[in-house]
N, C-alpha and C positions, 0 to 999 in steps of 0.2 A: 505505680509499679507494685508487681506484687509484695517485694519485700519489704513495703511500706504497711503493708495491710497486717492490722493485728488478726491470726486467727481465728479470732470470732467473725469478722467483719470477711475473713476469706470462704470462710461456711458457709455465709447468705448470701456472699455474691455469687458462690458456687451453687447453690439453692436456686437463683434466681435462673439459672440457664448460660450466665457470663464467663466466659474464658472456657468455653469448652475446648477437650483434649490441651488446655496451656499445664505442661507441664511446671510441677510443682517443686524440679530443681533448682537452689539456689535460693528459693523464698522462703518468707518466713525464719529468717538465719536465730538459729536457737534455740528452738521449739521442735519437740517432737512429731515426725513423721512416721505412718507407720502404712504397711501394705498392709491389701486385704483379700480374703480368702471368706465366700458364705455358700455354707453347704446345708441341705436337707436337714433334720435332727438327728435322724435316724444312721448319718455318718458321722456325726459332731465326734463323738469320741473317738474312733479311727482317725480322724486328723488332730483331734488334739493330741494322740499318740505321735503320730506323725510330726508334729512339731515339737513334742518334748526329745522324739530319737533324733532331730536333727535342730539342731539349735543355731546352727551357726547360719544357715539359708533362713529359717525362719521360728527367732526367737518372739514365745508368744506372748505379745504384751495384755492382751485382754479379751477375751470371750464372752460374747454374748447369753444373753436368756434365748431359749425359742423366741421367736416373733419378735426380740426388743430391740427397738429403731435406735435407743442415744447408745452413748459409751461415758456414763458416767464420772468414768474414773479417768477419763481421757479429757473433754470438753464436758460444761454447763449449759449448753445448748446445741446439739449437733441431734442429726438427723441420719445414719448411715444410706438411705436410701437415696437423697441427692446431694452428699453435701463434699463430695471431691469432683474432679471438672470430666471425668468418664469412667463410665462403666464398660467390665465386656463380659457379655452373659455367655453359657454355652450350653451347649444341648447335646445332651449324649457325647459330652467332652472335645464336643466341635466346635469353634468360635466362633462367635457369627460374624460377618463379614464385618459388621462396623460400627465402633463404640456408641456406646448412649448416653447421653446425660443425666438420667434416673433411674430407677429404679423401682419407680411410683406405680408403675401398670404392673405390676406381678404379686398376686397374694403373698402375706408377708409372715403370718401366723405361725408356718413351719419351719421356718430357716436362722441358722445360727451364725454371727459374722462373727470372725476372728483376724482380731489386728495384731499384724506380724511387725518387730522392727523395722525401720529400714538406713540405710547408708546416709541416706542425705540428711539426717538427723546432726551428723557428725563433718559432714563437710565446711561447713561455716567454720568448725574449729581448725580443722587443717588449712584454710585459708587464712584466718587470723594468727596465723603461726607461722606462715611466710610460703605457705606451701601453692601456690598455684595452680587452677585445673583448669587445664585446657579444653574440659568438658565443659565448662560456664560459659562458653562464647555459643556454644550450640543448642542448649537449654535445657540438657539432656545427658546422660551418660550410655555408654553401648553399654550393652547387655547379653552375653552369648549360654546357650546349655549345653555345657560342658559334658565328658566322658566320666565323670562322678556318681559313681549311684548313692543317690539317699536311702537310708535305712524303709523298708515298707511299710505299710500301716495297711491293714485292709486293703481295698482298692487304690490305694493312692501308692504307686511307686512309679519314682522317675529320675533322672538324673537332676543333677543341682545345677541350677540357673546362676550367674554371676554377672555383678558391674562391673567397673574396669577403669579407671585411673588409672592417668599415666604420671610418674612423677620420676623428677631430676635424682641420678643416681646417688648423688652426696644429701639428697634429704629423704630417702629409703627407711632409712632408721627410725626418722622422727615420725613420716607415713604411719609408722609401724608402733612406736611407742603412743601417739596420739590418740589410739583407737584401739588395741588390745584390752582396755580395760572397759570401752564401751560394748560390753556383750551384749547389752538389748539394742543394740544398732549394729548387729553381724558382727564386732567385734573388727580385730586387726586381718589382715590381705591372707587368703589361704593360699594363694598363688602367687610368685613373681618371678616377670620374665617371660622364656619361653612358651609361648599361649598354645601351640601344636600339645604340649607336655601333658594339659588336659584338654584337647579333644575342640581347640579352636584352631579356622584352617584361615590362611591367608589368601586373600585375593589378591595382593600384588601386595611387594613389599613396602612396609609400611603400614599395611592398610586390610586388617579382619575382618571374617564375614562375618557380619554381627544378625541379632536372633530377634534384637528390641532393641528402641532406642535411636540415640543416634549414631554417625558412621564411625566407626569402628577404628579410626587413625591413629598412629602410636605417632605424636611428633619427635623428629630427629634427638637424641639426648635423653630421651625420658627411656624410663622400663614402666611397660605392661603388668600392673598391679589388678591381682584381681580379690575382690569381697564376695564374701556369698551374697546373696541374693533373694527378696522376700517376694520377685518372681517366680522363687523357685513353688510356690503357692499355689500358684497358677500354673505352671507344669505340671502340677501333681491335679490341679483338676478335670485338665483333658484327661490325661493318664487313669481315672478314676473312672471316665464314660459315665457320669450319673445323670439321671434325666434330666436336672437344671441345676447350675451352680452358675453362682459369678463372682469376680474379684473388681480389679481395682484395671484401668488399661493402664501400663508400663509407663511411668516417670510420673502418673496422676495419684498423687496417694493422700492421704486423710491427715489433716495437719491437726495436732492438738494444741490443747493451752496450758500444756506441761511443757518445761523449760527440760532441754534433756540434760542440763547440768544435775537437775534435781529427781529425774528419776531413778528410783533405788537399783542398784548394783542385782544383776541374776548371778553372780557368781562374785565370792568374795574376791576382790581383787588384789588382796596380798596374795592371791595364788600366784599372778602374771607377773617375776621379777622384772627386771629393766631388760627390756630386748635387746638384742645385735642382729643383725643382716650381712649375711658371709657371701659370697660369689662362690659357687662351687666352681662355675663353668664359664666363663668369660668368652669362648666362640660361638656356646648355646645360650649364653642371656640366662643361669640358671640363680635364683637364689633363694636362701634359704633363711627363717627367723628359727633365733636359738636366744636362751636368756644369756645374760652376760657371764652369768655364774656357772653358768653347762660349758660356756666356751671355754674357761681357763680349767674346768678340769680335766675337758678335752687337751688341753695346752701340759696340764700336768703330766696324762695319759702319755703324751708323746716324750715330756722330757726322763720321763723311767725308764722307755724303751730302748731309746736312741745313744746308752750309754756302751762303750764298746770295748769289752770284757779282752775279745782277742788283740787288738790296735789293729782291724785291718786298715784302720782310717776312712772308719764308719762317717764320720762327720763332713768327710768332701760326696756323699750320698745322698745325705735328707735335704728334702723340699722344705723347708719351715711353712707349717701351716697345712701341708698336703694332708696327714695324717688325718685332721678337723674336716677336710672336706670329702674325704673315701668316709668317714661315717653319718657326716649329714645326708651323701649323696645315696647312701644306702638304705639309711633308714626314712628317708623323703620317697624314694623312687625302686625300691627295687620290687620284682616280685617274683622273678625266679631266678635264680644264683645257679650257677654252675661254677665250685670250686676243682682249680686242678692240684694233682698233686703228685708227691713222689720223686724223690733224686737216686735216680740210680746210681750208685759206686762201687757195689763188692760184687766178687763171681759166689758168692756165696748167695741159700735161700733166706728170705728175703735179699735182694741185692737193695733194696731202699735204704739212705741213711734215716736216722731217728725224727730228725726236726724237720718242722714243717707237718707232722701227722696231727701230735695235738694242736698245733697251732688252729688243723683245717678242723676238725673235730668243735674247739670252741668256738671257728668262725659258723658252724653249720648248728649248732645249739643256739645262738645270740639269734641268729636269722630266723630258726623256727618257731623263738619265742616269739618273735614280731608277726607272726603265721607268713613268713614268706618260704615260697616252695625249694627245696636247695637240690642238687646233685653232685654226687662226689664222680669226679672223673678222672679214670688212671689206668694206665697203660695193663691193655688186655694181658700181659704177663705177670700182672703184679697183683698173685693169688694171696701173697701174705699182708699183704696191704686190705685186699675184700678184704681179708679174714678178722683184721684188727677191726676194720670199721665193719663189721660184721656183730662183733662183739660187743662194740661200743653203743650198736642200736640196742643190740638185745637188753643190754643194763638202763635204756634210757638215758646214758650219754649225750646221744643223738633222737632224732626222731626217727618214728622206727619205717616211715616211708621216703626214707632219703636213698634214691637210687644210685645205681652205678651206673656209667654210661665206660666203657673199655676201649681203649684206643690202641689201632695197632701200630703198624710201622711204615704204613700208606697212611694218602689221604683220603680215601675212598672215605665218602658217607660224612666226611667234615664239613660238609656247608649244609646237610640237615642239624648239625650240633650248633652251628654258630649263626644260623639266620635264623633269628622269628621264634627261637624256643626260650631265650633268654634276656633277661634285662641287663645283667650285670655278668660277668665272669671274673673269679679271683683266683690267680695262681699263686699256690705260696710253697716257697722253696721249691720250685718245679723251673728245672733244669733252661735254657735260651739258648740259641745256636750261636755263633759269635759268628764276628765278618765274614769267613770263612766256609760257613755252614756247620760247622764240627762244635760239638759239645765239650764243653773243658769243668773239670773241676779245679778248687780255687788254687788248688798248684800246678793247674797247667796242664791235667794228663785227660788224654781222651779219652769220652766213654760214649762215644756217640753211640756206637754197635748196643746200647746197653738202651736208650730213649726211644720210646715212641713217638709219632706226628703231632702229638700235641701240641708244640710251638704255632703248629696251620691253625690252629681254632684261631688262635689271640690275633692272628695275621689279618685272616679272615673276619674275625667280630669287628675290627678297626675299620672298617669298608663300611659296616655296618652303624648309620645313626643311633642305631635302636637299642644298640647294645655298647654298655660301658665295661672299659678292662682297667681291674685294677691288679696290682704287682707288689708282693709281697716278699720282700729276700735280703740279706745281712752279708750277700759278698761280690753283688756285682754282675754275675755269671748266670742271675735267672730273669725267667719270667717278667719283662716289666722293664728289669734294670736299664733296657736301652732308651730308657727317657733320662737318662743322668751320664751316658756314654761315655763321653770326651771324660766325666770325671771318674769314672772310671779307668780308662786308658792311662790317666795323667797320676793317678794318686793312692791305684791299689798294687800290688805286687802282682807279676804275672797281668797286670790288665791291657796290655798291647794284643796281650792273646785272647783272655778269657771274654772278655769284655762282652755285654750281653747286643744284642745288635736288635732282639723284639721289644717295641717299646709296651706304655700303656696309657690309657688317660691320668690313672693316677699309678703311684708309688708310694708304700711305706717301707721305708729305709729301717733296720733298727739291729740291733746287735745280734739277736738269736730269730731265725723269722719265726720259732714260735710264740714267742712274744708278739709280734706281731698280729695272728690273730687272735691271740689275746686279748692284745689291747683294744683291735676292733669292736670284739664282743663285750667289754667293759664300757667303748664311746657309745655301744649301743645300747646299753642298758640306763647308763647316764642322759643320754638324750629322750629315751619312754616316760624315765620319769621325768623331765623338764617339760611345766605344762604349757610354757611358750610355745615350746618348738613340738611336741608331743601332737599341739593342738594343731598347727601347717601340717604335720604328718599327716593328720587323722581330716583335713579339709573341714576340720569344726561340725563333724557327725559324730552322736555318740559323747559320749563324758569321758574326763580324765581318769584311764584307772591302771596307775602303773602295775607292774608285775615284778614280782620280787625278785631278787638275785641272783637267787642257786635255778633261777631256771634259764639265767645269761650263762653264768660263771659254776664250776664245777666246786664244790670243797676243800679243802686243803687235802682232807684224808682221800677224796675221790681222784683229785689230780696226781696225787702219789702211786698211787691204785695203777693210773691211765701210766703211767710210766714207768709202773716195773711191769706191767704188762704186753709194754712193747717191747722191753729186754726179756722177757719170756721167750715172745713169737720170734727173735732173734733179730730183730733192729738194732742196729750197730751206731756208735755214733758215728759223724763225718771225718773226725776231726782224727779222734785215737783210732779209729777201725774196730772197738771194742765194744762187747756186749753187756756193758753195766749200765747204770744206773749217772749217766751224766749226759749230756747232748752240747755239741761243737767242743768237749773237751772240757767242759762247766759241771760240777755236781751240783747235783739235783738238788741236795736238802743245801747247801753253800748259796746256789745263785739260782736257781730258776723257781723254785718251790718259794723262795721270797718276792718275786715279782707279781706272784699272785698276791702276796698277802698286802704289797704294796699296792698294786691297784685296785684292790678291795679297799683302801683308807679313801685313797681318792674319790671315787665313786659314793663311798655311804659318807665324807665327812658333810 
């Protein structure tokens, strides 16, 4: 068997013409395996570009001279030309129909071979560790090219190729600790779960349409883990059309006589704390790696906000844990946000109350910094509202292409907003109809006459796979709240009435909803820098390069700013109906101006 054969001894057998196309998963347990990628000269350095901007699909372990056959630094005797069990050549980026054994009939003088990591380097460990692959009985793992574009280099741009293990939900974690710190073997899973999510489609449940490899089966109990891929090599050299290039055919890769225990670290690995693996989505299969240390500040984030200043008996509201997963779920997956917003109350201009404005302001600052595209969306009558987020771009607040989208008091034109233009939608402090249809404030009195259709997006996006609602509100009455109902009805004052009846996937509960996206935009800043989860963000393209604070979070002196500025424009709080300097009845410099400076500790300790 192969995995009897020392390396060297699998070279010359491989030399000799033996075990042609026997793939090379599972053999040789401990030893470095690496894909391979040999281009012309005269692109050698366009793909070494190519592999330094993407490291996670194809970290590069060694680079040839023009024309030189060994890899010295890999094996004592090897020959790149025949000494894995197929080749696949291609021609003007076309595969030819069927691998080959050598490489020996093609001049060799002008070509440069470049060995990329690969997965199977690291499988032997996750089996020696208790983890089972039920890709070992096939001899092989699928292989699909995902909806990921890799960074481009010259001619070579393509989407990133990925393997696929499936492993048992309760050993997720260890998957994932086992191999985060092997970055010259793709490193830990940039995907898990839902394979649709990046761009792999099922042929019958169970069971993906795979690219390479072998078949594509998710067995019963396991979740769909995906690694990048040092196929993705070989997608970028069709993608390139050069007159001749070859690599390595899919699961045959070039075994060394380096033990991958002892091949030096490409990235220092006191970067990669101790991971966690969170379930954002348990009916999508969704999940997510986060370090341990990013989750409890996540865990902090939530226990400042959820503190409840009024008693309206904030704590029969939170989800424990929801909070953690409306910001992995955002900053993994989202790419264009459409925040709502605005409570009408007073017959006076502005009729919006106070909170909820900066809240959505700091949720639309957090988002831009991640460059995801946002829109503020509110009721076509609500000119003092433009005006303030108007103001707010002009000072750089926001970003200064965050549109409005205006809703009126129909539904007309609501299923262009809520199908297919967005990922995610966040209401905060924005108004929910209750059983009834009638919009209630938290003492009960109607201001329906006073609300736009905007409750029909949220209705409407929930139809919608494609699009996630999350719900941001502190009394019950908005946006969201009807995923917590009954405790509403049972535990708030006036909740028989008010009680929200629009659900969402998620909910953050929390005393002031501007806190709320506060805290968001805090989970999100915490999370960019966490280079665990940072790195599943980013599908391991690209280097870790957090972004600082103030371009999540406002200043103390700025947030101040933002808030006599909306008792300027004439925002009233909800609570007293007064044009000062407080929001739900809270001062500003007493309670809310301190929850900033509170999850500023969390976040920088």
């Amino acid at each position: 068997m192969l995995s009897h054969l020392h390396p060297v001894d699998g070279r010359r057998n491989y030399r000799k013409g033996n075990d042609f196309k026997r793939s090379t998963f599972g053999a040789y347990p401990g030893y470095l395996q690496t894909n391979l990628s040999i281009v012309p000269s005269e692109y050698a350095e366009d793909f070494r570009i190519f592999c330094e901007q993407n490291p996670g699909p194809c970290p590069l372990i060694f680079q040839s001279a023009p024309g030189q056959t060994d890899a010295p630094a890999l094996a004592d005797d090897s020959d790149i030309r025949t000494d894995i069990p197929a080749y696949q050549e291609f021609e003007n980026g076309v595969p030819q129909p069927e691998p080959v054994p050598d490489l020996l009939h093609h001049p060799w003088d002008d070509f440069v071979s470049f060995h990329l990591g690969c997965s199977f380097s690291f499988d032997s460990k996750l089996v020696s560790n208790g983890i089972e692959l039920e890709s070992a009985k096939s001899g092989n793992v699928s292989m699909f090219i995902t909806n990921i574009p890799c960074v481009p280099s010259g001619p070579f741009n393509c989407n990133m190729a990925v393997s696929m293990r499936c492993i048992p939900v309760n050993l997720l974690e260890k998957a994932v600790e086992l191999s985060v710190n092997m970055d010259f073997a793709h490193g830990a899973p940039i995907h898990m779960g839902n394979p649709e999510d990046i761009g792999i489609s099922y042929i019958k449940p169970g069971v993906l349409k795979k690219d390479f490899g072998s078949e594509g089966v998710i067995p019963p109990g396991t979740v769909p883990c995906f690694w990048p891929c040092g196929v993705t090599g070989n997608v970028a050299l069709r993608s390139a059309k050069l007159p001749k290039s070859f690599c390595h055919s899919p699961g045959n890769m070039f075994v060394s006589d380096v033990l991958s225990e002892n091949v030096p670290k490409m990235v220092d690995s006191t970067l990669y704390p101790k991971p966690s693996v969170v379930c954002t989505d348990p009916a999508r299969q969704r999940y997510v790696s986060v370090s341990q240390r990013t989750l409890s500040q996540l865990s902090a984030i939530e226990s400042a906000i959820t503190v409840d200043p009024g008693n309206r008996g904030l704590e029969h509201l939170v989800i424990p844990g929801e909070f953690a997963k409306v910001c992995l779920d955002l900053s993994n997956r989202a790419k264009t946000v459409g925040i709502l917003l605005g409570f009408p109350l007073f017959d006076s201009d502005p009729p919006e109350e106070n909170d909820g404005i900066a809240g959505a302001i700091y949720l639309a600052r957090a988002l831009n910094a991640l460059d995801i595209e946002v829109y503020f969306i509110i009721d076509s009558s609500a000119n003092g509202l433009a005006k303030c987020l108007g103001i707010c771009k002009s000072l750089g607040y926001t970003h200064e292409n965050n549109p409005f989208i205006p809703v009126g008091g129909t539904t007309t034109g609501l299923s262009e907003i809520a199908e297919g233009q967005f990922t995610h939608l966040i209401a905060i402090e924005r108004p929910s109809p209750a059983a009834d249809g009638k919009y209630y404030t938290m003492r009960g009195r109607d201001v329906s006459h006073k609300v736009g259709a905007m409750a029909e997006i949220f209705r409407q996006a929930q139809k919608e796979p494609s699009i996630t609602t999350i719900g941001v509100g502190d009394g019950g009455n908005e946006l969201g709240m009807g995923k917590v109902r009954e405790s509403v009805i049972k535990n708030i004052p006036q909740g028989q009435t008010i009680a929200a009846d629009v659900s969402a996937d998620y909910l953050v509960s929390c005393g002031v909803s501007n806190w709320g996206g506060l805290a968001i935009a805090a989970g999100l800043y915490a999370l960019q820098a966490c280079p665990v989860h940072d790195r599943y963000r980013r599908k391991a393209i690209g280097a870790h390069k957090p972004r600082p604070i103030n371009e999540f979070l406002l200043s103390s002196e700025q947030d101040l700013q933002l808030h006599k500025w909306l008792t300027e424009l004439g925002f009233r709080d909800g609570c007293t109906g007064q044009k000062e300097l407080t929001v739900d009845g809270l001062d500003y410099l007493e309670v809310h101006s301190k929850i900033l400076c509170e999850l500023k500790k969390v976040v920088e300790a």
